[in-house]
C-alpha positions as CSV (number, residue, x, y, z in Angstrom):
1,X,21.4,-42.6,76.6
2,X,24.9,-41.2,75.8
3,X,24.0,-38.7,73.4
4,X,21.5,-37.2,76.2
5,X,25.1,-37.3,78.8
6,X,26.8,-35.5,75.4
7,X,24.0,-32.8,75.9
8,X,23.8,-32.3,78.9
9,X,27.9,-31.7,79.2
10,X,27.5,-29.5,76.4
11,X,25.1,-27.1,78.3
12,X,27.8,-26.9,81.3
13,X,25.4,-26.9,84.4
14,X,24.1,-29.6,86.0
15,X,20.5,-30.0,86.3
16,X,19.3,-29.6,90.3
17,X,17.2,-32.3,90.7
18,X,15.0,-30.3,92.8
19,X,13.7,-28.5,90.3
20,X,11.7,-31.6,89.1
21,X,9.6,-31.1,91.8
22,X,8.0,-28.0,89.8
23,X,6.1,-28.0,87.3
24,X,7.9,-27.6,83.4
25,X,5.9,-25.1,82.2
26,X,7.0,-22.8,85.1
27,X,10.0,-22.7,83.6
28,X,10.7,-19.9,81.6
29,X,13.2,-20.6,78.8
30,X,13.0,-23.5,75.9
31,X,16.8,-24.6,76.7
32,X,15.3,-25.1,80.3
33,X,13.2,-27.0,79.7
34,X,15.4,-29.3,77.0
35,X,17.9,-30.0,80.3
36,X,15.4,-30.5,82.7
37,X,13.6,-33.6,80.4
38,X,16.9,-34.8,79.5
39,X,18.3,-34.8,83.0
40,X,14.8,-36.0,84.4
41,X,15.0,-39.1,82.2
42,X,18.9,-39.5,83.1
43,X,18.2,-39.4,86.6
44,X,15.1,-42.0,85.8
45,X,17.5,-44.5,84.0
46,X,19.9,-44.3,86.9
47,X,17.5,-44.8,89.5
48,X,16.2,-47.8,87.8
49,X,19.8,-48.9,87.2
50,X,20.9,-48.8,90.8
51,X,18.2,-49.7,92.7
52,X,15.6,-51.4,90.7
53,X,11.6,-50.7,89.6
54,X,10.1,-52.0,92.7
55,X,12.4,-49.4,94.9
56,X,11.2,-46.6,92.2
57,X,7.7,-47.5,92.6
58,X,7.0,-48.0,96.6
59,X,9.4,-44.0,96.3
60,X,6.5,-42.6,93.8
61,X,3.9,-44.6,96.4
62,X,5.2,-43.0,99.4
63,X,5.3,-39.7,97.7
64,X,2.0,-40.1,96.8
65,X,0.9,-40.6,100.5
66,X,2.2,-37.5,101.2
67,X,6.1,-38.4,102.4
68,X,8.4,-35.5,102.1
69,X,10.6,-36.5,98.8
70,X,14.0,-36.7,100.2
71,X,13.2,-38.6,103.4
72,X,11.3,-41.3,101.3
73,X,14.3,-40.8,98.6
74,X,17.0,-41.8,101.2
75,X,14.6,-44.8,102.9
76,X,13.6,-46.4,99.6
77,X,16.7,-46.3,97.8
78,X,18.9,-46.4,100.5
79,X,21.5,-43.4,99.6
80,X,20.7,-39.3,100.0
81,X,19.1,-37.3,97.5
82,X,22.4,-35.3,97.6
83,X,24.4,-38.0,97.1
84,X,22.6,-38.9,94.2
85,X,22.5,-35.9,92.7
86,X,26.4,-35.4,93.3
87,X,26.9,-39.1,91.2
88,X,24.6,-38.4,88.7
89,X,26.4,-34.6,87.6
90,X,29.7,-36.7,87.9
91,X,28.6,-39.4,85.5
């Protein structure tokens, strides 16, 4: 997934990752919406990467039950949402 790195570099901000919990079609511009499926699947890969698909599913599980993102974020794979999101722009 380089070329989606190249891209993302290209467009010069970072993508919060707190807008994923909206919607995409509340978003109101095409390049939008480009950077926010690139950086979702980015931030996807990483996860997946760094702390495996059984921490990834028992995070979407807890969300599901109706934990608040970050604090089931930070349990299930052990590091802040923020922190994340710092190593993933950096990357």
């Amino acid at each position: 997934m380089n070329w989606a790195h190249t891209l993302l570099r290209r467009a010069g901000k970072p993508i919060p990752l707190d807008l994923l919990r909206r919607p995409f079609r509340e978003l109101t511009d095409r390049a939008g919406h480009s950077r926010l499926r690139l950086g979702s699947a980015l931030a996807a890969e990483r996860l997946l990467e760094e702390a495996g698909g059984v921490a990834v599913a028992n995070l979407l599980r807890d969300v599901g039950q109706g934990r608040e993102f970050s604090a089931a974020f930070a349990y299930r794979i052990r590091r802040s949402l923020a922190a994340f999101q710092n190593d993933l722009n950096g990357r």
